[in-house]
C-alpha positions in Angstrom: -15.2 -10.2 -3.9 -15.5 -7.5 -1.1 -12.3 -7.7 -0.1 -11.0 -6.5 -3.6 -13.0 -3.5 -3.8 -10.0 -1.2 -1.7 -7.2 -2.3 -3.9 -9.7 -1.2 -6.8 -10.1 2.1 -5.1 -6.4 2.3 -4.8 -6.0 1.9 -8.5 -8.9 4.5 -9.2 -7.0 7.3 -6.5 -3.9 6.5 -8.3 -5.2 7.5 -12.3 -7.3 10.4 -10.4 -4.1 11.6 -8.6 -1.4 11.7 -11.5 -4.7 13.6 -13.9 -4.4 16.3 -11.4 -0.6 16.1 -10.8 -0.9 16.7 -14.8 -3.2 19.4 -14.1 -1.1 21.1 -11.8 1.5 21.4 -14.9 -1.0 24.3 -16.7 -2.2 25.6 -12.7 0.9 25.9 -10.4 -1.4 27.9 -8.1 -4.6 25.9 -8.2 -5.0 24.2 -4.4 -7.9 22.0 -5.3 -5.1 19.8 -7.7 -2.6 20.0 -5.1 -4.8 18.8 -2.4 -6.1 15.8 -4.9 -2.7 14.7 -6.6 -0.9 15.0 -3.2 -3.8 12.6 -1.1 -4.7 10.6 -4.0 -1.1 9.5 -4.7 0.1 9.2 -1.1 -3.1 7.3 0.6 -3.7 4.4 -2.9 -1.2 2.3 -1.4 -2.9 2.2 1.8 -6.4 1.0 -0.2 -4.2 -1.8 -1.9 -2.7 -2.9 1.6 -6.1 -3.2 2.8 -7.0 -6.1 0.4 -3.3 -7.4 0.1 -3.7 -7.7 4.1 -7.4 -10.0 3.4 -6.1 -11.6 1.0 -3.4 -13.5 2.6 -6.1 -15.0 5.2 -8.0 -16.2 2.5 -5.2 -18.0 0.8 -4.1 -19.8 4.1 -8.0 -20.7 4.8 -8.7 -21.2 1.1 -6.0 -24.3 1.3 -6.7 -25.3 5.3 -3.1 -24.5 6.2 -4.5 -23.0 9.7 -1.7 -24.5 11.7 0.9 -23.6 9.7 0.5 -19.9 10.2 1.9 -18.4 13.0 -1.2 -16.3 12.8 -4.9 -17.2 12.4 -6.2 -16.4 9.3 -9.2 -14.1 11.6 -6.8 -12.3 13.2 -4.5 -11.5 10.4 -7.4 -9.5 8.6 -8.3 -8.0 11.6 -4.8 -6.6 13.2 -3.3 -5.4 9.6 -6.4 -3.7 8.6 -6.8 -1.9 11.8 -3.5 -1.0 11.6 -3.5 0.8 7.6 -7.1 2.3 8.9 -4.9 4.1 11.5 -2.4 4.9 9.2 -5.0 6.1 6.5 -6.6 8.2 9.3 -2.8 10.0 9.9 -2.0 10.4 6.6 -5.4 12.1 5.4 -5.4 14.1 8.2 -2.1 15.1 7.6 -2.4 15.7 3.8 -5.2 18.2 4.4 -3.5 20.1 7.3 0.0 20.4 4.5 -3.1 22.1 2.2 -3.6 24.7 4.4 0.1 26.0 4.2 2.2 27.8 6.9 3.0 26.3 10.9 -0.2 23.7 9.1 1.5 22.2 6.3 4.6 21.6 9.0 2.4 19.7 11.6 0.6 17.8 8.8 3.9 17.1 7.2 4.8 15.3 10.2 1.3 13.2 10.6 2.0 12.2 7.4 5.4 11.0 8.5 4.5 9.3 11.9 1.0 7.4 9.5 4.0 6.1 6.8 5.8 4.8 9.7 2.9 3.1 11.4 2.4 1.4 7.7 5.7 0.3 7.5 6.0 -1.3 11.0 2.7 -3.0 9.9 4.1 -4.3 6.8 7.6 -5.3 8.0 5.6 -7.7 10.1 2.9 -9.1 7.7 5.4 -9.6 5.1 7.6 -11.8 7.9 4.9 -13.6 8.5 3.6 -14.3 5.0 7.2 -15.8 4.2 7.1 -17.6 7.3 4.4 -19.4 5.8 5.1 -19.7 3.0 8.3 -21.4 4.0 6.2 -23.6 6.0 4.2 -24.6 3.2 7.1 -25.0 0.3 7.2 -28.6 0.2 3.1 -28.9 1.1 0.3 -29.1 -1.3 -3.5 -29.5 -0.8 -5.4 -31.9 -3.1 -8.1 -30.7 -5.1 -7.1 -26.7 -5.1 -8.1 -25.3 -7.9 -5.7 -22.3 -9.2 -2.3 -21.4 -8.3 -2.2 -20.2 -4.9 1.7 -20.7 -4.3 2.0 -18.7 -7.3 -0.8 -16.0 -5.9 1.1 -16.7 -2.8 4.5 -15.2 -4.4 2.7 -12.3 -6.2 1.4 -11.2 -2.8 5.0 -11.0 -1.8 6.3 -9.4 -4.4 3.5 -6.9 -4.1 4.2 -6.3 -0.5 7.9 -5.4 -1.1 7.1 -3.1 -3.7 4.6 -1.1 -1.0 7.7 -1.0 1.3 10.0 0.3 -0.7 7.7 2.8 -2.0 6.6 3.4 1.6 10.3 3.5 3.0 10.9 6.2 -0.2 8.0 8.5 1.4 9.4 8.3 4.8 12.8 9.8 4.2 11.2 12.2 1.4 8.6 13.6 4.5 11.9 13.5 6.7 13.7 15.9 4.9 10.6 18.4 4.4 9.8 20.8 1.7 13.0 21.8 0.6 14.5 17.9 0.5 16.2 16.5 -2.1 13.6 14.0 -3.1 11.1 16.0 -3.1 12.4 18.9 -5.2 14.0 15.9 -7.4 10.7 14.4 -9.5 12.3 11.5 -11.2 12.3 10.0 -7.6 8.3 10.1 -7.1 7.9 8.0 -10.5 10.7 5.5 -10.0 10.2 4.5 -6.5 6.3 5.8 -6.7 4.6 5.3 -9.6 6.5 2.4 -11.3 6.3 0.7 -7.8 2.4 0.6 -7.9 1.9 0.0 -11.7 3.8 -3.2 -10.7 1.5 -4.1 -7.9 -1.6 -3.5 -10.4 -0.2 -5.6 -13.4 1.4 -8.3 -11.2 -2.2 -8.6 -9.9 -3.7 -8.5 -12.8 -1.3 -11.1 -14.7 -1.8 -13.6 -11.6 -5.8 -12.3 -10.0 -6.8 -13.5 -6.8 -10.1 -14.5 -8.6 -8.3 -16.9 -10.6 -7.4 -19.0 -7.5 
């Protein structure tokens, strides 16, 4: 399905990203892998988010639960993925301006920040309303459905909270700049980075929206 093809992306930017964050080890000075693992890393959750955000509508039209969303499935697609386009649009612009080093790297630094905090607005909201509806929908079943969409239904969930965190962990890390603890600390990029998003990618791949 179309709407899968961004959270394949995102899982093709993430592999591309951490080869060149592995480059970087044997190259310290090399911009081109700085530029790739930095972008790559920080905008794949952004490319999951956009099919995360589609998918959600589908599941609610897939089972003709219309009414019991507080949003319409239309609209839902439509305001979340305008909203992580903008983001995507801060955050690549402000990963290419950190490149260039100097006053740069400072103003992109804080694009970057004000493009995470757009996304997490965005998905503070989306993931109110998915358990809104879901809690609407806990005791309500739809002959005939083939797959398990409460259970697709959860995974998105669980999916969405891992983003967050891993979003809210990129937020303070940009706050406190280049000489921050988190970012001068790397254990913190793979547990609340890394492991975050190989989660997202397996729990998807245990329960697949193709499935349903």
């Amino acid at each position: 399905q179309k709407f899968w093809i961004a959270f394949v992306l995102g899982a093709i930017f993430q592999v591309v990203g951490y080869i060149a964050r592995l480059a970087c080890i044997h190259d310290l000075n090399n911009v081109t892998y700085y530029i790739v693992q930095t972008l790559f890393v920080l905008l794949a959750p952004v490319l999951y988010a956009v099919s995360i955000y589609s998918l959600l509508g589908k599941i609610i039209s897939y089972v003709g639960a219309d009414d019991l969303s507080p949003v319409r499935p239309t609209r839902i697609t439509c305001i979340f993925v305008i909203g992580d386009i903008f983001s995507l649009f801060m955050q690549t612009t402000g990963g290419g301006m950190m490149a260039k080093g100097g006053d740069a790297a400072n103003k992109g630094t804080n694009i970057v920040l004000i493009g995470l905090i757009i996304q997490i607005v965005f998905f503070f909201f989306f993931i109110f309303l998915t358990v809104v509806f879901h809690k609407r929908t806990r005791d309500w079943d739809m002959e005939g459905s083939e797959g398990n969409w409460k259970l697709l239904l959860k995974i998105l969930e669980a999916c969405s909270l891992l983003i967050f965190i891993r979003s809210m962990y990129r937020v303070i890390e940009y706050a406190q700049g280049f000489t921050g603890y988190l970012i001068t600390h790397e254990v913190y990029l793979y547990v609340l980075d890394a492991l975050p998003m190989l989660a997202v990618q397996i729990l998807f791949n245990v329960v697949h929206p193709g499935t349903v």
